[in-house]
C-alpha positions in Angstrom: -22.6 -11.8 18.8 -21.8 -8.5 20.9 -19.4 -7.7 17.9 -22.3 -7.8 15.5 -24.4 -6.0 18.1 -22.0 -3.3 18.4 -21.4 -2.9 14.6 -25.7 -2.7 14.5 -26.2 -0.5 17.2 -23.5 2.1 15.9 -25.2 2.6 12.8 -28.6 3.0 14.8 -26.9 5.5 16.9 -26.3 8.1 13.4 -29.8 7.4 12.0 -31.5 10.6 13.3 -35.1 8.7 12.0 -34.8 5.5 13.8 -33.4 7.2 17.0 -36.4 9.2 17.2 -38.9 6.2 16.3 -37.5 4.3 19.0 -38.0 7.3 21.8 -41.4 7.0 20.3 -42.2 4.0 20.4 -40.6 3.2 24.4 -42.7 6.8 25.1 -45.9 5.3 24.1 -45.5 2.1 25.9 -44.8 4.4 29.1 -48.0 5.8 28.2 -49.6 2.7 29.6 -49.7 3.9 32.6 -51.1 7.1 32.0 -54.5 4.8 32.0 -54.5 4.6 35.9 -54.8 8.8 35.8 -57.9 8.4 33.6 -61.3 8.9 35.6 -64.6 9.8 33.5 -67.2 11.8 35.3 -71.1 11.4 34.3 -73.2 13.4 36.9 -73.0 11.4 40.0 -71.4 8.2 38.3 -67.0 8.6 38.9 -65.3 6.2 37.0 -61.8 5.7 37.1 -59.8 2.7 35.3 -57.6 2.2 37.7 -60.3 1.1 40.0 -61.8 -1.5 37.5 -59.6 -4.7 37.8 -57.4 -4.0 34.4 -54.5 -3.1 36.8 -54.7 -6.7 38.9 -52.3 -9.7 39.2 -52.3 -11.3 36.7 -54.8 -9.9 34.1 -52.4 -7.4 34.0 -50.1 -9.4 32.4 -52.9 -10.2 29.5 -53.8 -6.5 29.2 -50.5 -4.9 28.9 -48.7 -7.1 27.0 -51.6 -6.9 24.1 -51.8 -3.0 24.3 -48.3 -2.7 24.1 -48.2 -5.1 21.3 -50.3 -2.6 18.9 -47.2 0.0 19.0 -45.0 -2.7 17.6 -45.4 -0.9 14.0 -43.0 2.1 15.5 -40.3 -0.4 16.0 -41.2 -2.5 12.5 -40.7 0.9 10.5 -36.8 0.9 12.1 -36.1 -2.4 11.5 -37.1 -1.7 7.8 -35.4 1.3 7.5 -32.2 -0.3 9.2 -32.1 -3.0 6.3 -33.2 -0.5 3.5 -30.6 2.0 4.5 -28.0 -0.5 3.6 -29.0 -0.7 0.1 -29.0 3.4 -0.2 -25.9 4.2 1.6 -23.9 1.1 0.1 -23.2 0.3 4.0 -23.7 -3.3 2.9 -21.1 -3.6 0.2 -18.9 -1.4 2.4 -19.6 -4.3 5.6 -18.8 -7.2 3.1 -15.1 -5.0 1.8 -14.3 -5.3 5.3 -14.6 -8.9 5.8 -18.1 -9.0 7.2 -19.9 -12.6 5.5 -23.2 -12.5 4.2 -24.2 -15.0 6.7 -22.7 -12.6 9.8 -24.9 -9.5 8.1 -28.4 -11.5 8.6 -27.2 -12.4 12.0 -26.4 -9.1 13.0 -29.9 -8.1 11.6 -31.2 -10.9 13.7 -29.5 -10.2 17.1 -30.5 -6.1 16.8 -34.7 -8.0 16.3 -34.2 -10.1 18.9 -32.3 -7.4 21.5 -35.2 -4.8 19.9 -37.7 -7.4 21.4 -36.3 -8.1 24.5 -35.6 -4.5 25.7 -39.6 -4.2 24.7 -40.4 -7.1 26.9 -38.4 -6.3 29.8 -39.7 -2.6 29.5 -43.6 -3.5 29.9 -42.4 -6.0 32.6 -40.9 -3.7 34.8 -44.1 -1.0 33.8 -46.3 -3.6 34.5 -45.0 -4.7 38.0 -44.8 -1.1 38.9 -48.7 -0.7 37.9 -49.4 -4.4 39.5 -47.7 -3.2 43.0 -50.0 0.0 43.1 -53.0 -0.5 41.9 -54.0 -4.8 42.2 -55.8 -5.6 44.9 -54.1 -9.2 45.2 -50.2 -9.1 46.0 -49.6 -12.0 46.8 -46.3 -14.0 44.9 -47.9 -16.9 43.3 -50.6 -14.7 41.6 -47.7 -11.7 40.7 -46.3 -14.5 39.0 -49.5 -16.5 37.3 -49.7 -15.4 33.3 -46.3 -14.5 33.0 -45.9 -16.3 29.8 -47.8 -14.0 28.1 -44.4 -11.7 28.3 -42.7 -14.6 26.7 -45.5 -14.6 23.8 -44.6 -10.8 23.8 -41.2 -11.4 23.1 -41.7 -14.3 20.5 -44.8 -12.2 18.8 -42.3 -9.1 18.2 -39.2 -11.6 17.2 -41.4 -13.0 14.5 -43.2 -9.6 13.2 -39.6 -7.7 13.2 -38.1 -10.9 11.4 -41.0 -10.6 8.6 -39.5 -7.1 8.5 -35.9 -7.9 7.9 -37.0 -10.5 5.3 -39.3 -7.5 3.6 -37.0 -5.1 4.0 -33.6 -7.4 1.9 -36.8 -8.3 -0.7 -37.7 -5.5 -1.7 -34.6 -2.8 -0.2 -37.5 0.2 0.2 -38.3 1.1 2.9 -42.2 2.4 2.5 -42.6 -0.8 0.1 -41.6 -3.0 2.7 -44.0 -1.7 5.0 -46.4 -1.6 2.0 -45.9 -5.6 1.4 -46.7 -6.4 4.8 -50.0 -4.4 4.4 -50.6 -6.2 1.4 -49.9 -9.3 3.1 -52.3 -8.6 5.7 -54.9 -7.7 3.3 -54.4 -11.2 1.4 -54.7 -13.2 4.7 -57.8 -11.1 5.9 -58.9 -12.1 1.4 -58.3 -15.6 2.0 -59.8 -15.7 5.5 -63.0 -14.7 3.6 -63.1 -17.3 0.9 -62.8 -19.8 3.7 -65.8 -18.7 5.6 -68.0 -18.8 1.9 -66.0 -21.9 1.4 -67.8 -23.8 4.7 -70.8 -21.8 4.9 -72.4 -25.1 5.2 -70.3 -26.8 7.5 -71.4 -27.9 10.8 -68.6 -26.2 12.3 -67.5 -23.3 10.0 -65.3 -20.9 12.4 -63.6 -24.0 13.7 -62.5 -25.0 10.6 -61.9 -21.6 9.2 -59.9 -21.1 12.5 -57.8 -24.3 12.1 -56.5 -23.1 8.9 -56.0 -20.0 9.4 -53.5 -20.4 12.6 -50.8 -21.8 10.0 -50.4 -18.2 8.4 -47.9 -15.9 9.8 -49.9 -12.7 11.0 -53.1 -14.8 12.2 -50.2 -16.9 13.9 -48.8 -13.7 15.7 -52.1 -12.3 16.7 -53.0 -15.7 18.0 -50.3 -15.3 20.3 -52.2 -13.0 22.5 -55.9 -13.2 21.8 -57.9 -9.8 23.0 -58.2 -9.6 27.1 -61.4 -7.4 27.6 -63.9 -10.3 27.6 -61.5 -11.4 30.6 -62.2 -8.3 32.4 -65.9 -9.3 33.9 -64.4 -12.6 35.2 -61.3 -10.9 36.8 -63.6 -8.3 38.6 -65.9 -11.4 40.0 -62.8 -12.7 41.7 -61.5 -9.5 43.0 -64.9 -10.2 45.3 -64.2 -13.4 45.6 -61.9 -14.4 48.9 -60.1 -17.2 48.7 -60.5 -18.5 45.2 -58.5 -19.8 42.9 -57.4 -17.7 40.0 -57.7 -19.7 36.8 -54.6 -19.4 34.4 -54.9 -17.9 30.7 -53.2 -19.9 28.4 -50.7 -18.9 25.7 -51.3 -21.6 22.9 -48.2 -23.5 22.4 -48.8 -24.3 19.3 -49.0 -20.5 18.0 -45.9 -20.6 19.5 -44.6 -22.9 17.7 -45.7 -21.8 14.5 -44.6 -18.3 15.0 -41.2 -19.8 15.8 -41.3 -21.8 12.8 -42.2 -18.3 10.4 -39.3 -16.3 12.1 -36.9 -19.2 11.0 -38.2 -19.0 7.9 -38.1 -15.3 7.2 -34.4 -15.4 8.5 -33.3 -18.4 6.3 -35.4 -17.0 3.6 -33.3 -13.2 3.5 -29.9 -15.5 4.1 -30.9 -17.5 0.4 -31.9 -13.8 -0.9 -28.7 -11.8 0.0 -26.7 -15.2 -1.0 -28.1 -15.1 -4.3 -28.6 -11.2 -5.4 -25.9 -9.7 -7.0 -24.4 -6.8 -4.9 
């Protein structure tokens, strides 16, 4: 594994575009915290974010993990790049002269997405704390700790977009068509999503239903994963006034989980069968 990593990471290291996505992308998940600084002023009326509960254990956990989780495209556009590069500098061909198997080359792929997401999750874990310990007015252990699994849905929600990357990325070997096909995809889903609401306009329960199906497809799955946290916002204030009661847990849906998991193992298996098959 650390071989593969190595062999990965070195290529990374002379790609002057992916090197400077990166700093990009870890800069604007930094810029997280520049929220606390933000204060609006109308006449007599100071506001300042900071002072409105999004900073609290353990919204915070909720909050940050879904803003961060909108910069994952910075991060998607290397991983494409990384697999499209090895098409147009031959680095591929070259790897499998040396010995490296196909198989080992979509592992290697694999281990860079998964150490990608967990240097991402760690990262808003340790910014998150940071912001928790300053600015939430409950420090107490066993709230710090409530919601953390919403970094674990962080980590599974990047593992599964970057791994629909990779799989992109060996289909179609462009970069900006890669990215293209994902858009595409999104616009289908979003398509489809609409025929299903005309589709049970007269059911009794029509978003239930429309929801239920939905959840199945890959980018629903992933933003299922970590459902929007403002309308959680009111209710987090009310118990910042509230001594003494019992913070109520969000919950991660296992079964997104699951099916997220279930996508990323397909996308891998499915660019293993592709680079088996193609002709190099």
């Amino acid at each position: 594994m650390l071989r593969l990593l190595s062999i990965e990471f070195h290529k990374l290291r002379y790609n002057k575009a992916s090197k400077i996505l990166s700093i990009i992308y870890f800069a604007l998940l930094l810029s997280i915290a520049l929220i606390a600084t933000i204060k609006f002023e109308f006449g007599d009326l100071n506001l300042h974010l900071a002072d409105q509960g999004i900073f609290n254990f353990p919204y915070i956990w909720h909050f940050n993990t879904y803003m961060a989780a909108i910069f994952k495209f910075l991060l998607l556009l290397v991983i494409v790049s990384m697999t499209s590069n090895e098409y147009s500098y031959q680095t591929l061909k070259q790897n499998l002269i040396d010995g490296l198997s196909k198989k080992e080359f979509i592992l290697s792929k694999f281990y860079t997405v998964i150490a990608f997401a967990l240097i991402s999750t760690l990262f808003v874990f340790v910014i998150s704390l940071t912001l928790g310990i300053v600015y939430s007015d409950f420090n107490e252990f066993s709230i710090i700790i409530s919601d953390l699994e919403y970094l674990f849905a962080f980590f599974i929600k990047l593992v599964g977009f970057f791994s629909m990357g990779l799989f992109f990325g060996i289909l179609v070997k462009r970069s900006a068509f890669a990215v293209g096909a994902i858009f595409v995809w999104l616009i289908a889903e979003n398509m489809f999503k609409g025929y299903l609401f005309w589709s049970f306009k007269d059911a009794k329960n029509t978003t239930e239903s429309v929801d239920f199906i939905m959840q199945f497809l890959p980018l629903e799955a992933l933003s299922n994963l970590i459902k929007e946290p403002f309308s959680r916002l009111k209710a987090v204030k009310t118990l910042a006034n509230t001594i003494g009661k019992i913070f109520e847990k969000a919950e991660v849906e296992m079964s997104a989980i699951l099916i997220v998991s279930v996508w990323t193992f397909i996308f891998i298996y499915l660019s293993f069968v592709l680079l088996k098959k193609r002709d190099l």
